[in-house]
PQR file with spaces between the fields and no chain letter, atoms N, CA, C, O and H, PARSE charges and radii, in Angstrom:
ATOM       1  N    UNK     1      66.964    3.526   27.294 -0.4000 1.5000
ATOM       2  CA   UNK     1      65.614    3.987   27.325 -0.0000 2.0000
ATOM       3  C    UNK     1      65.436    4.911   26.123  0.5500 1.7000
ATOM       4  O    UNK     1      66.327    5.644   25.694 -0.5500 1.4000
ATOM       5  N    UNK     2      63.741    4.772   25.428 -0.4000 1.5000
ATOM       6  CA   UNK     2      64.392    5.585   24.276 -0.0000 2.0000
ATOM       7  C    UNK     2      62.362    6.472   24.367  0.5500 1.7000
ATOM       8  O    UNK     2      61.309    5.880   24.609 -0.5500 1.4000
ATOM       9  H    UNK     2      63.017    4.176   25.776  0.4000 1.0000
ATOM      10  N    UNK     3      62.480    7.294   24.200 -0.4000 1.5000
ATOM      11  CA   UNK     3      61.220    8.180   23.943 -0.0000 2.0000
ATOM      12  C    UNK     3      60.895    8.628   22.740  0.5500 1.7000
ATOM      13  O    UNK     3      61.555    9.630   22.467 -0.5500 1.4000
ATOM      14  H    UNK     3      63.335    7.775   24.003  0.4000 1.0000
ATOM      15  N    UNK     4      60.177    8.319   21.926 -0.4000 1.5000
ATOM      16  CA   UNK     4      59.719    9.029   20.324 -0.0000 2.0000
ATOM      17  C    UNK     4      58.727    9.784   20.534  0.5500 1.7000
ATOM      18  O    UNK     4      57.848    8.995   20.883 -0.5500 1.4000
ATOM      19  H    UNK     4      59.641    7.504   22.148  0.4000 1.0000
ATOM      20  N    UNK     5      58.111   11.255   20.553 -0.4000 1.5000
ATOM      21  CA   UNK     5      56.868   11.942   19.879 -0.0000 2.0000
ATOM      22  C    UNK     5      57.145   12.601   18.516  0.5500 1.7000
ATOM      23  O    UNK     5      58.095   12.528   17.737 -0.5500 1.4000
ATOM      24  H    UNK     5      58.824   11.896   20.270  0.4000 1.0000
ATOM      25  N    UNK     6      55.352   13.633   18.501 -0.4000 1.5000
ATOM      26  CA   UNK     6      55.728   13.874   17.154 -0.0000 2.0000
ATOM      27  C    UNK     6      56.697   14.994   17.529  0.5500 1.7000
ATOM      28  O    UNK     6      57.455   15.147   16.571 -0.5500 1.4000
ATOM      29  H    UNK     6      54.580   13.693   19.134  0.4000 1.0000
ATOM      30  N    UNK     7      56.968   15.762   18.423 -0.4000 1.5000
ATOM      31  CA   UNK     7      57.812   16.752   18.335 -0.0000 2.0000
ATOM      32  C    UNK     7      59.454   16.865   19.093  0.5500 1.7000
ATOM      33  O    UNK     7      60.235   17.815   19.142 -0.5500 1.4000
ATOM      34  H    UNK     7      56.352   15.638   19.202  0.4000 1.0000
ATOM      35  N    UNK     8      59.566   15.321   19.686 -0.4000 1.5000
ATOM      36  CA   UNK     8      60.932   15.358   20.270 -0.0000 2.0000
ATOM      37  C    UNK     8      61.866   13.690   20.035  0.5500 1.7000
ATOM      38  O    UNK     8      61.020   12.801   20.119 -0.5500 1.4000
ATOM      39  H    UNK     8      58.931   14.550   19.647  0.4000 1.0000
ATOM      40  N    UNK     9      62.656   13.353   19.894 -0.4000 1.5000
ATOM      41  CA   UNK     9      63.076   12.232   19.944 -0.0000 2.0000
ATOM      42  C    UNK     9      64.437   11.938   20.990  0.5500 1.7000
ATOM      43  O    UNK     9      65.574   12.169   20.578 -0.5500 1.4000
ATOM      44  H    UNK     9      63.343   14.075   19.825  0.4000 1.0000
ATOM      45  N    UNK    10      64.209   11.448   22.269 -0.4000 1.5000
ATOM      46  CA   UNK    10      65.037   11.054   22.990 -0.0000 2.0000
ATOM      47  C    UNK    10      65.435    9.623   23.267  0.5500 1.7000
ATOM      48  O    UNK    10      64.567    8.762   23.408 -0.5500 1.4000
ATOM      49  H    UNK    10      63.285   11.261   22.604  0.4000 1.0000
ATOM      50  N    UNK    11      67.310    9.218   23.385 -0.4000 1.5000
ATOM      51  CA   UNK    11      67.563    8.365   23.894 -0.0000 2.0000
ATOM      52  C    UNK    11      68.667    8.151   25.055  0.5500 1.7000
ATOM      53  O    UNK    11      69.783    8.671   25.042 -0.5500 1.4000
ATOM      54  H    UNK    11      68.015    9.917   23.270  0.4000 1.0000
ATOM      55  N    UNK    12      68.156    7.287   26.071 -0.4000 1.5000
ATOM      56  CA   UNK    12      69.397    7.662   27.125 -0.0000 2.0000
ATOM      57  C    UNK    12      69.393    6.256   27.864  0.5500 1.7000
ATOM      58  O    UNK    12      68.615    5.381   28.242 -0.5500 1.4000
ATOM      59  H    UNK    12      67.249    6.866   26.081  0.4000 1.0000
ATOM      60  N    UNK    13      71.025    6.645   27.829 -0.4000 1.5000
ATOM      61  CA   UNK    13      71.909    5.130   28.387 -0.0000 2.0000
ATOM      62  C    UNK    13      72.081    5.447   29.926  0.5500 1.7000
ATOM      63  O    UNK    13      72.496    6.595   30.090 -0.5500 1.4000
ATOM      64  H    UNK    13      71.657    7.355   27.522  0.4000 1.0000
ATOM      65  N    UNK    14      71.927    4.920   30.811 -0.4000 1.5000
ATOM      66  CA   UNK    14      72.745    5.256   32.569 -0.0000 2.0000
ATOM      67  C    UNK    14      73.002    4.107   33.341  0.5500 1.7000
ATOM      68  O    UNK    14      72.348    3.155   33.767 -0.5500 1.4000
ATOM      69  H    UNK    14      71.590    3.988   30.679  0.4000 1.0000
ATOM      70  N    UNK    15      73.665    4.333   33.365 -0.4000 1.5000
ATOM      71  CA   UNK    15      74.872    3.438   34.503 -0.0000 2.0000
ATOM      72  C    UNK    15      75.261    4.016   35.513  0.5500 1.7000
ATOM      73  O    UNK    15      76.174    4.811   35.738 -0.5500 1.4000
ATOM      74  H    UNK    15      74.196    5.107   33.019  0.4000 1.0000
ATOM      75  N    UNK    16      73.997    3.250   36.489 -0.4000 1.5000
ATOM      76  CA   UNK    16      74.344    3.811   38.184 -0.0000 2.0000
ATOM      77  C    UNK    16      75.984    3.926   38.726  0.5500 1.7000
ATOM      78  O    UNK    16      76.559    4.883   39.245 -0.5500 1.4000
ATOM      79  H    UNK    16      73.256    2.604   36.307  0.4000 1.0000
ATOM      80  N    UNK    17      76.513    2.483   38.371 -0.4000 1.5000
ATOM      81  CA   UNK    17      77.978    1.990   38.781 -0.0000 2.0000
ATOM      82  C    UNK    17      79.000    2.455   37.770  0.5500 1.7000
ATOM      83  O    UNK    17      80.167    2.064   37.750 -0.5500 1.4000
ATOM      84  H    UNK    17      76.046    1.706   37.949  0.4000 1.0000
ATOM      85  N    UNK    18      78.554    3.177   37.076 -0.4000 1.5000
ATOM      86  CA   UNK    18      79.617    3.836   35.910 -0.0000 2.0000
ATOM      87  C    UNK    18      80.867    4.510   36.572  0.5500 1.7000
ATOM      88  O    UNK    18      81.083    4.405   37.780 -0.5500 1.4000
ATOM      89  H    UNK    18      77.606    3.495   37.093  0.4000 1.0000
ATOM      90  N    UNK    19      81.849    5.353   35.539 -0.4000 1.5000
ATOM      91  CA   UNK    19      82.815    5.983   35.731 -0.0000 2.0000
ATOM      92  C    UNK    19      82.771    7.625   36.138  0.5500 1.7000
ATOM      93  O    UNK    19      83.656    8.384   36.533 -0.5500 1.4000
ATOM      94  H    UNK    19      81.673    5.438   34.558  0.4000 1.0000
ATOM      95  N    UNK    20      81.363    7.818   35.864 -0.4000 1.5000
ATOM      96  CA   UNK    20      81.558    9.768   35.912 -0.0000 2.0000
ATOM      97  C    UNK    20      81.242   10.203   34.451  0.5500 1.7000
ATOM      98  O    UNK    20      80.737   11.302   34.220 -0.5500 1.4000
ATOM      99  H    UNK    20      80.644    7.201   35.543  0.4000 1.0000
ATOM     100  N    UNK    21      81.603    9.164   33.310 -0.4000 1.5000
ATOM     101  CA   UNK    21      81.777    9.980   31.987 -0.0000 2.0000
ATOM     102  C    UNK    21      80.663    9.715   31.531  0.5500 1.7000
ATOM     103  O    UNK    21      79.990    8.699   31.703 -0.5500 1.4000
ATOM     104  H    UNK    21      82.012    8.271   33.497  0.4000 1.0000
ATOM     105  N    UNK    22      80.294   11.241   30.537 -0.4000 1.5000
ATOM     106  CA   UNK    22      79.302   11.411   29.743 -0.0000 2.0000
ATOM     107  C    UNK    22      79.324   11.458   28.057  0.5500 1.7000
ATOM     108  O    UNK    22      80.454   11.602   27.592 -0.5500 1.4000
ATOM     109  H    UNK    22      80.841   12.067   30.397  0.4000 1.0000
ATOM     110  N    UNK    23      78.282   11.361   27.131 -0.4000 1.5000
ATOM     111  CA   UNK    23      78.492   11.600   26.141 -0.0000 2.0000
ATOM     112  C    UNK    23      76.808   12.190   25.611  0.5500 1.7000
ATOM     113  O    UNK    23      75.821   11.454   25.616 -0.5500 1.4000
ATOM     114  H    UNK    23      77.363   11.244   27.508  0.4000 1.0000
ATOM     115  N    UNK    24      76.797   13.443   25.243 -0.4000 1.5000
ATOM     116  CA   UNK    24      75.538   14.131   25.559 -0.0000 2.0000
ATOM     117  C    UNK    24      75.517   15.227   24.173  0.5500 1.7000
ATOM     118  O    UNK    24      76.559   15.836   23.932 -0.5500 1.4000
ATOM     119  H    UNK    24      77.598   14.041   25.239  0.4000 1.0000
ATOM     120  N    UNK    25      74.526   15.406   23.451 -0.4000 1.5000
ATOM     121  CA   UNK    25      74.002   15.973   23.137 -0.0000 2.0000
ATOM     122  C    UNK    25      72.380   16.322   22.988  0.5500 1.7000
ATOM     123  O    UNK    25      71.475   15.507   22.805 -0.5500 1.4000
ATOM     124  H    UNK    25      73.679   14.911   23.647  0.4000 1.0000
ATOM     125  N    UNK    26      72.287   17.575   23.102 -0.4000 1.5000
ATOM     126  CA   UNK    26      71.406   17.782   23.813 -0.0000 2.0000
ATOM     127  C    UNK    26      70.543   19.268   22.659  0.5500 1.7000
ATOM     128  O    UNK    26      69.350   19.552   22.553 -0.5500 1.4000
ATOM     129  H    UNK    26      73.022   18.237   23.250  0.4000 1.0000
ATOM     130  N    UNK    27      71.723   19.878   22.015 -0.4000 1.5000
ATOM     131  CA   UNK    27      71.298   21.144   21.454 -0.0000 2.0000
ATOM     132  C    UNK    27      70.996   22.231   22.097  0.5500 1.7000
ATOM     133  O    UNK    27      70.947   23.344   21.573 -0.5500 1.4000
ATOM     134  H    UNK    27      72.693   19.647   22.101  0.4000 1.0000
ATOM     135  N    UNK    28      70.684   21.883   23.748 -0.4000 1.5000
ATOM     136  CA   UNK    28      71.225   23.019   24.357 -0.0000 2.0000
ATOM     137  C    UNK    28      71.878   23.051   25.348  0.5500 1.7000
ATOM     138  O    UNK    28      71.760   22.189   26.219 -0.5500 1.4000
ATOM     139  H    UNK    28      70.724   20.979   24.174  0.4000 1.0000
ATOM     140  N    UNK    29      72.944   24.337   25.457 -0.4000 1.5000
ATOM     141  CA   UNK    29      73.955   24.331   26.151 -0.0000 2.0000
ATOM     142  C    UNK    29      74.371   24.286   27.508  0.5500 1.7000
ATOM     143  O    UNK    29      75.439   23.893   27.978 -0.5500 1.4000
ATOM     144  H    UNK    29      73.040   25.037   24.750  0.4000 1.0000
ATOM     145  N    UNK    30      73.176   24.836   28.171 -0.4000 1.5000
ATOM     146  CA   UNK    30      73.047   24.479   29.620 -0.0000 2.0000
ATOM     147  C    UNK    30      72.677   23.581   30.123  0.5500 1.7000
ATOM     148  O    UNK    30      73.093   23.357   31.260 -0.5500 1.4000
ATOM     149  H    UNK    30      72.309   25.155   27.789  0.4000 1.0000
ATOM     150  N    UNK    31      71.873   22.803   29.593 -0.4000 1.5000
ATOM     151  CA   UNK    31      71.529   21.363   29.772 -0.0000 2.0000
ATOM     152  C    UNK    31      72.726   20.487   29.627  0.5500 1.7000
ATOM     153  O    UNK    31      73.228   19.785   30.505 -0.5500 1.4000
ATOM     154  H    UNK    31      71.535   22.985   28.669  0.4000 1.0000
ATOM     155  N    UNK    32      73.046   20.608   28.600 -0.4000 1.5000
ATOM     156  CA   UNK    32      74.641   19.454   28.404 -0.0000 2.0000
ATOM     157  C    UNK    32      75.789   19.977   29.143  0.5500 1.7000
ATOM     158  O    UNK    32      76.881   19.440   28.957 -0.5500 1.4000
ATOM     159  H    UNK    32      72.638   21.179   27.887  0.4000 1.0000
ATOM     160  N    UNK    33      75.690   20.886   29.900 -0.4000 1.5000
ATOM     161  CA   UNK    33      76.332   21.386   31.153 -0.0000 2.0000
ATOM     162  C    UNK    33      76.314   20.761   32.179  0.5500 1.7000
ATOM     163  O    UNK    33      77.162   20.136   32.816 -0.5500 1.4000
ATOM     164  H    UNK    33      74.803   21.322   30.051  0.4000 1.0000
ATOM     165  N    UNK    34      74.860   21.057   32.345 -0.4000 1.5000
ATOM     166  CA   UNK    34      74.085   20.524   33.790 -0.0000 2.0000
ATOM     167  C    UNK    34      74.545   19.057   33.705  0.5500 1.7000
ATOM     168  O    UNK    34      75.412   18.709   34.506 -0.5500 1.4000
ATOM     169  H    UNK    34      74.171   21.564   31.827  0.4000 1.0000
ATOM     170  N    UNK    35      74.179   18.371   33.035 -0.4000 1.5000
ATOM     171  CA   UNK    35      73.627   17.132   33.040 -0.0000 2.0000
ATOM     172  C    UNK    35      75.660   16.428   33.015  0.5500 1.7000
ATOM     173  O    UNK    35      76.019   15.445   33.664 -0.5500 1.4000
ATOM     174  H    UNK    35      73.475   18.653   32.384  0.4000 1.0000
ATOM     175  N    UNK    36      76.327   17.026   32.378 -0.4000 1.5000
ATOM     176  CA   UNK    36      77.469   16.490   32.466 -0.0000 2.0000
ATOM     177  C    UNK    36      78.479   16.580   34.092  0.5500 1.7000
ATOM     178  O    UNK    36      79.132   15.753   34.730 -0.5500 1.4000
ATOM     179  H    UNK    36      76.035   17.824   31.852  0.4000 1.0000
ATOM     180  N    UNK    37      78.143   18.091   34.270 -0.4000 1.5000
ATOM     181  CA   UNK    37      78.636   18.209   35.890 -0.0000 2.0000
ATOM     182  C    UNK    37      77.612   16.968   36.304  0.5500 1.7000
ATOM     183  O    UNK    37      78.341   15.989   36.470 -0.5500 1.4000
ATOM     184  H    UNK    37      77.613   18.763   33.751  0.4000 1.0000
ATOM     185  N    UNK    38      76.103   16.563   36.562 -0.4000 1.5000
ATOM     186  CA   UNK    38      75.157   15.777   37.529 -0.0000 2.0000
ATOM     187  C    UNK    38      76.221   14.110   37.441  0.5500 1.7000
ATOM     188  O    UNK    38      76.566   13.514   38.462 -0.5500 1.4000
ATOM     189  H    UNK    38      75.511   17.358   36.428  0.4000 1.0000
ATOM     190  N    UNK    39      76.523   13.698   36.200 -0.4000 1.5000
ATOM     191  CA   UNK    39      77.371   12.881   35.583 -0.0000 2.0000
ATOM     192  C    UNK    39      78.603   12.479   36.315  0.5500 1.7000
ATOM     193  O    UNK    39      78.783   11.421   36.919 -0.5500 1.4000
ATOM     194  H    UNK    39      76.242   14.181   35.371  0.4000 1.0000
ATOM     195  N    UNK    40      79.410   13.462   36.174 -0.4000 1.5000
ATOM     196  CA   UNK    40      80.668   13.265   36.392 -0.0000 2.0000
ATOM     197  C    UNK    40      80.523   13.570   38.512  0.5500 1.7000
ATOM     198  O    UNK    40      80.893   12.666   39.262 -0.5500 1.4000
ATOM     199  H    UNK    40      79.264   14.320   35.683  0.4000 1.0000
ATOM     200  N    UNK    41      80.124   14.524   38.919 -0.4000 1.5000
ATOM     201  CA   UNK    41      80.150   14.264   40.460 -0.0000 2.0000
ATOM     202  C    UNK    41      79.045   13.607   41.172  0.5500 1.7000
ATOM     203  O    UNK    41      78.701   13.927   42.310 -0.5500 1.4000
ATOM     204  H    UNK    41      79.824   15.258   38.310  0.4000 1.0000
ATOM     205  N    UNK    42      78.423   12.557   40.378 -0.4000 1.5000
ATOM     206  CA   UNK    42      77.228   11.964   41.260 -0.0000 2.0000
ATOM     207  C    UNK    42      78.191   10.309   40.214  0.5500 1.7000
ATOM     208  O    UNK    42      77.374    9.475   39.824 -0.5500 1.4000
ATOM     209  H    UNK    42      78.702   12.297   39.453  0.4000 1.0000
ATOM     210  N    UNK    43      79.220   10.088   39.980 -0.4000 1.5000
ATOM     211  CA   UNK    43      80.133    9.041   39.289 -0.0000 2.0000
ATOM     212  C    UNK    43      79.219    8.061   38.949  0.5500 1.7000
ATOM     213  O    UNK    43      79.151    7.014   39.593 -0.5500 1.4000
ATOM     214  H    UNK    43      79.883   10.766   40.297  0.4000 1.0000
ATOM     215  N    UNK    44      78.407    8.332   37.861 -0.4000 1.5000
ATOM     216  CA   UNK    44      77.697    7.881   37.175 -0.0000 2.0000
ATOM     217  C    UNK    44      77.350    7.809   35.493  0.5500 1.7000
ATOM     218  O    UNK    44      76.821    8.853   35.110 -0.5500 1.4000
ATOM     219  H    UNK    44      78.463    9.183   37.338  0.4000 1.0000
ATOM     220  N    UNK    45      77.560    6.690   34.316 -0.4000 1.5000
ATOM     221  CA   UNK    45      77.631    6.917   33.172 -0.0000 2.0000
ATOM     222  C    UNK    45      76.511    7.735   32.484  0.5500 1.7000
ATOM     223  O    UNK    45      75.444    7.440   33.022 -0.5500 1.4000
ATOM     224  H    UNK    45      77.990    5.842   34.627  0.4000 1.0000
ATOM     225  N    UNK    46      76.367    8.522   31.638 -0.4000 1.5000
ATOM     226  CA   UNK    46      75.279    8.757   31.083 -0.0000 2.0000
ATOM     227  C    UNK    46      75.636    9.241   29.624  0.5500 1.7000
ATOM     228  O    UNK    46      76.591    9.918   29.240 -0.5500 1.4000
ATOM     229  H    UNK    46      77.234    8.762   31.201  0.4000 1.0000
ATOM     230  N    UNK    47      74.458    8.625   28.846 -0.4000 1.5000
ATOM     231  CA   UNK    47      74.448    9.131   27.178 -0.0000 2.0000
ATOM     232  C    UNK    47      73.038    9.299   26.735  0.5500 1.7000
ATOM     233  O    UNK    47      72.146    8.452   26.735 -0.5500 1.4000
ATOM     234  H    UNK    47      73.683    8.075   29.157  0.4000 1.0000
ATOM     235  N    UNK    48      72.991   10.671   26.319 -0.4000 1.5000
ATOM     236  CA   UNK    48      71.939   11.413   25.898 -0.0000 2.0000
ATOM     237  C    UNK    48      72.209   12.154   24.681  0.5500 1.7000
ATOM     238  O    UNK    48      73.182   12.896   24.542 -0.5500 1.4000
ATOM     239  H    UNK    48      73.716   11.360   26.319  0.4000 1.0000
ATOM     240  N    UNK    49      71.001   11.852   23.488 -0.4000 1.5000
ATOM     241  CA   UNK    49      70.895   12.098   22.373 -0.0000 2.0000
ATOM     242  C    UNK    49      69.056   12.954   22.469  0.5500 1.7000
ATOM     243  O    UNK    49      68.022   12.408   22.855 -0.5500 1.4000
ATOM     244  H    UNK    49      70.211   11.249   23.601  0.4000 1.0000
ATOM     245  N    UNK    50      69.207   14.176   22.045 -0.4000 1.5000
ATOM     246  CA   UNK    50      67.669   14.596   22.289 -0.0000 2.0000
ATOM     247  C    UNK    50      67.908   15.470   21.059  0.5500 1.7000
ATOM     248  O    UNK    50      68.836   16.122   20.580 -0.5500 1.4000
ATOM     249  H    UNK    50      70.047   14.619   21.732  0.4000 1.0000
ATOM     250  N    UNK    51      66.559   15.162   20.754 -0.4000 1.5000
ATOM     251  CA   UNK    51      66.617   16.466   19.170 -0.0000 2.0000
ATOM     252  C    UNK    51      65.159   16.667   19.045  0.5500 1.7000
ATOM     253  O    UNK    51      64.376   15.720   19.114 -0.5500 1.4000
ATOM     254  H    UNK    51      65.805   14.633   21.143  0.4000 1.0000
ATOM     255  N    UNK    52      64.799   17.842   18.870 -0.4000 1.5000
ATOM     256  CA   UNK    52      63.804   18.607   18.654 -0.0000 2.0000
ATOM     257  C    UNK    52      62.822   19.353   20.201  0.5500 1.7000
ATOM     258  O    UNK    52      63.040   19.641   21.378 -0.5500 1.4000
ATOM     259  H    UNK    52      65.435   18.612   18.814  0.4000 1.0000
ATOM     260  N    UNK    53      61.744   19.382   19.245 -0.4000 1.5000
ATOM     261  CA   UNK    53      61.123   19.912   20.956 -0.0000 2.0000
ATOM     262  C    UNK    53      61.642   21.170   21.875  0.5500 1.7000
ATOM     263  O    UNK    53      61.273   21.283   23.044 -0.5500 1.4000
ATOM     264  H    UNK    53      61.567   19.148   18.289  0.4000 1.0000
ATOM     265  N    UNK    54      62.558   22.136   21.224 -0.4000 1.5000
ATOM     266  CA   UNK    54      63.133   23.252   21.959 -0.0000 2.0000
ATOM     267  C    UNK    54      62.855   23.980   21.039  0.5500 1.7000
ATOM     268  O    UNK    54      62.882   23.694   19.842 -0.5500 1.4000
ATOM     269  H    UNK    54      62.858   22.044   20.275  0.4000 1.0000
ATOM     270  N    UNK    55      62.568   24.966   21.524 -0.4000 1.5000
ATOM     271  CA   UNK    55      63.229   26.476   20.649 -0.0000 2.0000
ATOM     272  C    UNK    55      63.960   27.778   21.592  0.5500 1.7000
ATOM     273  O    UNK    55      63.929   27.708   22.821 -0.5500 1.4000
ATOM     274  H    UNK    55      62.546   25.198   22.496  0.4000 1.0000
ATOM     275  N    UNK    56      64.532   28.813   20.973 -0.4000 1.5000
ATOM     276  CA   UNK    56      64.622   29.743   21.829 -0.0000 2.0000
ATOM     277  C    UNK    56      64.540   30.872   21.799  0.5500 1.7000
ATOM     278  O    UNK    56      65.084   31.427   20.845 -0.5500 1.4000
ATOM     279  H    UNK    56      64.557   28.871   19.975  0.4000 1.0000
ATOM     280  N    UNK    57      63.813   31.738   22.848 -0.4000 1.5000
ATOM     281  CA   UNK    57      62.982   33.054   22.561 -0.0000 2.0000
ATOM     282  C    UNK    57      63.970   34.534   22.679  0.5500 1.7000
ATOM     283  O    UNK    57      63.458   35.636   22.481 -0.5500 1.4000
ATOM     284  H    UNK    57      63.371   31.287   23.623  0.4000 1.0000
């Protein structure tokens, strides 16, 4: 699945029947946390590439 605007560009792979493993960047750190624990104990593949669209205050 892939999302383009003018201010963010996301793409993401998931595999219900996957292994648990992730490959994630994200640019931020709690998110590629989150999303890797949601990953690995819900044993499901996921790959996420997101860039832009954040800042931090």
């Amino acid at each position: 699945m892939e999302r383009n605007t003018f201010e963010t560009q996301i793409k993401l792979n998931f595999a219900i029947d996957g292994s648990g493993e992730s490959h994630l960047e994200t640019g931020v750190p709690f998110l590629t946390h989150m999303l890797t624990l949601f990953s690995k104990h819900g044993l499901f593949s996921l790959d996420v590439e997101a860039h832009g669209g954040y800042r931090r205050r």
